[in-house]
C-alpha positions in Angstrom: 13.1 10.5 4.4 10.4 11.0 2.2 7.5 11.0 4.6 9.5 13.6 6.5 9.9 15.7 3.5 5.6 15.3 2.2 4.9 16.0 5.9 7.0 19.0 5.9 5.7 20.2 2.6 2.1 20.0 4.1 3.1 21.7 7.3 4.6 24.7 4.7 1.1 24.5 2.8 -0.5 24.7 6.1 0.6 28.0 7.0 -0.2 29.8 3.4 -1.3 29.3 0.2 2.2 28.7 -0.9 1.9 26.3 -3.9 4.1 22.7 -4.0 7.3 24.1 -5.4 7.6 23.6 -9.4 8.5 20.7 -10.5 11.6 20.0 -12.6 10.8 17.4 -15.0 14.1 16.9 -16.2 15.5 16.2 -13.4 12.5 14.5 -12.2 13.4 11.9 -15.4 17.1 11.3 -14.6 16.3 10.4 -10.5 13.6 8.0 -12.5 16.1 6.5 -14.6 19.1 6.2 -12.4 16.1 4.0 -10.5 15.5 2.3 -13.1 19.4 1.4 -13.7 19.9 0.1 -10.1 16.8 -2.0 -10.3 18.3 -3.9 -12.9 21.5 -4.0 -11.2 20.0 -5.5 -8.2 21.4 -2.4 -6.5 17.8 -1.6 -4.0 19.9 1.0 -1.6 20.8 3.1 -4.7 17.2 2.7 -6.1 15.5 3.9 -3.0 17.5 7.2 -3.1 16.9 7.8 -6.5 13.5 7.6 -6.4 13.4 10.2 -3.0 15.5 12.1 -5.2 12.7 11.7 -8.1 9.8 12.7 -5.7 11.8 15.9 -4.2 12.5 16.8 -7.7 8.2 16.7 -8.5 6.3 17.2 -5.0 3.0 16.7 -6.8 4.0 13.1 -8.6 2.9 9.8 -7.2 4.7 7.6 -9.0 7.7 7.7 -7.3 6.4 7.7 -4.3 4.0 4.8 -5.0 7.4 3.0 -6.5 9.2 3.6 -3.6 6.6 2.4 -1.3 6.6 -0.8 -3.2 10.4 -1.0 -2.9 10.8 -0.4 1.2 9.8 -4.1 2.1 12.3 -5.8 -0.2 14.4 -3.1 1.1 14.3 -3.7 4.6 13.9 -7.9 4.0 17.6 -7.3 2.0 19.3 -5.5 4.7 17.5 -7.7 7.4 19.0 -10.9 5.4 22.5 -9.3 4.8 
C-alpha cells in the first residue's frame, strides 16, 4: 500500500509542479505513536498500518517509511508461521 501511494504521488508530481501535499505533523505523531504502542504489544499487523498511516500523513518523511520497510519481513515471516 505504500509503494502504491509514493508511486502515485510521483505520477501526480509528474504531471505539474504540484508540491507533496503538507504535511500534518500532528497527525503524523499519533500514527507514529500508535506504532510505537503495537510494537510493544507484539501487535506487527496494527503497527504496519500505523506507520502507512504516519507516511500518508507526511509524504516527504522517511522515517516511516524506512520503519516500515524494516517491519515487512517480520511481517510476512509472522503471518507465514501463523
Amino acid at each position: 500500500a505504500l509503494r502504491a501511494f509514493d508511486a502515485q504521488l510521483a505520477q501526480v508530481a509528474a504531471f505539474g509542479d504540484e508540491a507533496a501535499p503538507p504535511a500534518d505533523r500532528d497527525a503524523w505523531l499519533a500514527a507514529m505513536s500508535a506504532a510505537s504502542d503495537a510494537l510493544d504489544a507484539g501487535d506487527l499487523v496494527t503497527a504496519m498500518g500505523s506507520l502507512v498511516r504516519a507516511a500518508a500523513e507526511d509524504p516527504a518523511d522517511r522515517q516511516s517509511r524506512e520503519l516500515a520497510s524494516e517491519l515487512a519481513p517480520h511481517l510476512q515471516s509472522a503471518q507465514a508461521a501463523a
